[in-house]
C-alpha positions in Angstrom: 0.0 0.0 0.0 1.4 3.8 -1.1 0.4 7.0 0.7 1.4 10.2 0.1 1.3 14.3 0.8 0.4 15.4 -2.9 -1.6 14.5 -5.3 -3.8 12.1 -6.3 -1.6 9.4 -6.7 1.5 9.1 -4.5 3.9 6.8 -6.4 3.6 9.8 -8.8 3.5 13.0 -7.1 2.6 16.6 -8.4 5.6 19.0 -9.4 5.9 22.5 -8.4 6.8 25.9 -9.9 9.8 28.3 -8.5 9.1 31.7 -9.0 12.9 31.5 -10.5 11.5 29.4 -13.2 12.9 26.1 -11.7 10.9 23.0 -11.2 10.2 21.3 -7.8 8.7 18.0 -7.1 7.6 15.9 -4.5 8.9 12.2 -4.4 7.4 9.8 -6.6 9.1 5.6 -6.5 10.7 4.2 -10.0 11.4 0.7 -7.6 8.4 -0.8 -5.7 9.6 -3.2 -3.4 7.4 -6.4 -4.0 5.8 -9.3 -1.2 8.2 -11.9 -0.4 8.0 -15.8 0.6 11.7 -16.3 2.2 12.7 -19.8 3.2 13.8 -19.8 7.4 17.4 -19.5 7.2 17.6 -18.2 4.1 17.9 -14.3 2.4 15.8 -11.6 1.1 16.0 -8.6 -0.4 13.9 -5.7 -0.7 14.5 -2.8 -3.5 13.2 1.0 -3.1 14.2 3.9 -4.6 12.6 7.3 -5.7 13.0 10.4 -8.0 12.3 13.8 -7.2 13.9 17.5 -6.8 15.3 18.0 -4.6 16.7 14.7 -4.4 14.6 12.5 -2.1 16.2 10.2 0.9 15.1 6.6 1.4 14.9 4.3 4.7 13.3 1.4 5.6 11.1 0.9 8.9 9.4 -1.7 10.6 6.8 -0.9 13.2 6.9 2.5 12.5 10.7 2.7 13.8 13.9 2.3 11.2 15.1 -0.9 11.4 18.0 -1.9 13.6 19.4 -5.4 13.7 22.9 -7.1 13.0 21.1 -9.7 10.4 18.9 -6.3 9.1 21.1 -4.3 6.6 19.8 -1.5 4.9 22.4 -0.7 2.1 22.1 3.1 0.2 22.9 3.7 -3.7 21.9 6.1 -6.0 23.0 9.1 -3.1 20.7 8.2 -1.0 17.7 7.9 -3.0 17.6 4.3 -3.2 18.0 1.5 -0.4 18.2 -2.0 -0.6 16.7 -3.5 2.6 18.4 -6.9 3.0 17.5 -9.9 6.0 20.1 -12.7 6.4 19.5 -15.2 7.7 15.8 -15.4 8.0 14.1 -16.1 11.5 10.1 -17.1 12.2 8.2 -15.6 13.5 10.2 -12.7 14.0 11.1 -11.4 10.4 7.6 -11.9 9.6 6.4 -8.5 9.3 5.2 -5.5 6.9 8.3 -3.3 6.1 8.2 0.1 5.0 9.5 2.1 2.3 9.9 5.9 3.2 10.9 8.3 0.7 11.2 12.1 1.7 12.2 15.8 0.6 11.7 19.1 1.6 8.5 19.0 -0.7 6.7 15.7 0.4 6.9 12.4 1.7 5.8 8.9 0.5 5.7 5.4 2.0 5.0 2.1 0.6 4.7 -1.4 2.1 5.9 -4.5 1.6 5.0 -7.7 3.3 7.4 -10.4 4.3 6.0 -14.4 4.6 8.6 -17.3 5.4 8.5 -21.2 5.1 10.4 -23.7 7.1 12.8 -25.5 4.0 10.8 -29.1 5.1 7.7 -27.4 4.8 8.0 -25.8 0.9 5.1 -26.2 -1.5 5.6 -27.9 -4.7 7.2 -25.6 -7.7 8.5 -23.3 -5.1 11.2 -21.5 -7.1 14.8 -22.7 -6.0 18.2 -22.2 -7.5 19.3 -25.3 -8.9 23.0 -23.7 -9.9 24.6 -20.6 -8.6 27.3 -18.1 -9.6 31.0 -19.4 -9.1 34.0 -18.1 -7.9 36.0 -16.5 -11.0 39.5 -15.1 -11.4 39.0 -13.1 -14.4 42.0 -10.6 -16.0 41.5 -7.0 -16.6 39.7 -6.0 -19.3 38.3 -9.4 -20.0 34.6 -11.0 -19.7 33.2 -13.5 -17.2 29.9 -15.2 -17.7 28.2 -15.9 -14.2 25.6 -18.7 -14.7 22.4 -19.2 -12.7 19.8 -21.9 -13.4 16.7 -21.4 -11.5 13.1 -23.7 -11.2 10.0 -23.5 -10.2 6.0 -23.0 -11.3 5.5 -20.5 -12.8 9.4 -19.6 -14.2 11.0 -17.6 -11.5 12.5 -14.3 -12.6 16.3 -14.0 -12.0 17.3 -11.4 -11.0 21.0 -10.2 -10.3 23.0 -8.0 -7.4 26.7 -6.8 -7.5 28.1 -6.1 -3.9 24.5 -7.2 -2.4 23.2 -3.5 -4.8 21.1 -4.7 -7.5 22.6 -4.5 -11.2 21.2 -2.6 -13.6 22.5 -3.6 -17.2 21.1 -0.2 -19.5 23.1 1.9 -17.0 26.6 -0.1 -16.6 27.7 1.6 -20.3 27.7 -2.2 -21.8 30.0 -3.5 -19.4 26.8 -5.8 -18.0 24.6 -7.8 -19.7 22.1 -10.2 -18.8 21.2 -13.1 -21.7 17.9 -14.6 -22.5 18.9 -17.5 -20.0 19.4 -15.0 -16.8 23.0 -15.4 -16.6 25.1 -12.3 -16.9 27.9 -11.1 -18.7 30.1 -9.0 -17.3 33.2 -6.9 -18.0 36.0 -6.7 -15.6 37.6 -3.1 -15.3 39.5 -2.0 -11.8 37.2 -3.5 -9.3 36.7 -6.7 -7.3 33.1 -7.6 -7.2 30.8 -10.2 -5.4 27.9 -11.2 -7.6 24.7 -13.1 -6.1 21.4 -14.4 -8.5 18.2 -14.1 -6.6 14.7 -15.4 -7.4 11.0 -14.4 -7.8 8.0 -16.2 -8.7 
């Protein structure tokens, strides 16, 4: 669920004139952070981020308060304006909770939730989506392209999706140095940095 200070629909927001001519605008999301089944022991990760001018700050809350735990990480990109809110390992009941999405700037505020469910691993329904191969260590030279695989099941096809450094990769902005093929695995070109990638799963 999304609320919000202006307008009539909050994930949009309504822009507002400067007398200088400039444009202002309250926040308005461009990642909605989706309902997650996690396994007990396992990971999750939520994705937020908004747009707006000025630039809006995300956080994450639970109960109303931000969230503070050693296995809760809430990791920033984009300046700020996106946070990744990521639980490891999973506990029940405890993780079980509605999280919260708060994005805010001197013109407005916006919140959107996002509900968290988790199954014991002897207790998973059949077609449960499960990752049947994961990305492998690689020593890659400079310069040169590594193909990280991950094979996924489940009913319906789960959607792969991919994080660098536990951030989640986006492809059209990385310049052609990422790209994720047809099958879900990604391509990747190696410049001057060391990175840890991780595949993750939706239905």
């Amino acid at each position: 669920m999304a609320t919000g200070h202006h307008g009539d629909d909050p994930l949009l927001g309504t822009p507002v004139s400067m007398a200088t001519g400039g444009l202002l605008s309250p926040p308005r999301f461009t990642k909605i952070p989706r309902d997650q089944t996690g396994v007990s022991g396992g990971v999750v990760s939520f994705v937020c981020q908004a747009t707006g001018d000025p630039k809006p700050l995300v956080n994450w809350n639970k109960k109303g308060k931000k969230v503070n735990s050693q296995r809760i990480e809430t990791i920033e990109f984009d300046e700020g304006a996106g946070a990744v809110l990521r639980i490891q390992p999973l506990r029940a009941p405890r993780d079980e909770n509605v999280y919260e999405c708060v994005a805010r700037n001197s013109e407005g505020e916006i919140a959107i939730t996002s509900k968290l469910s988790i199954i014991r691993e002897d207790l998973l329904p059949f077609g449960f989506p499960s990752i049947d191969m994961g990305p492998q260590l690689k020593v890659v030279e400079r310069t040169r392209t590594a193909t990280m695989l991950c094979a996924a099941s489940g009913i319906p096809d789960p959607e792969i999706s991919w994080f660098k450094d536990f951030l989640p990769v986006e492809p059209g902005l990385s310049h052609g140095r990422i790209k994720q093929l047809r099958s879900g695995a990604l391509n990747q070109t190696f410049a001057d940095f060391w990175a840890f990638s991780q595949c993750a799963i939706s239905a």
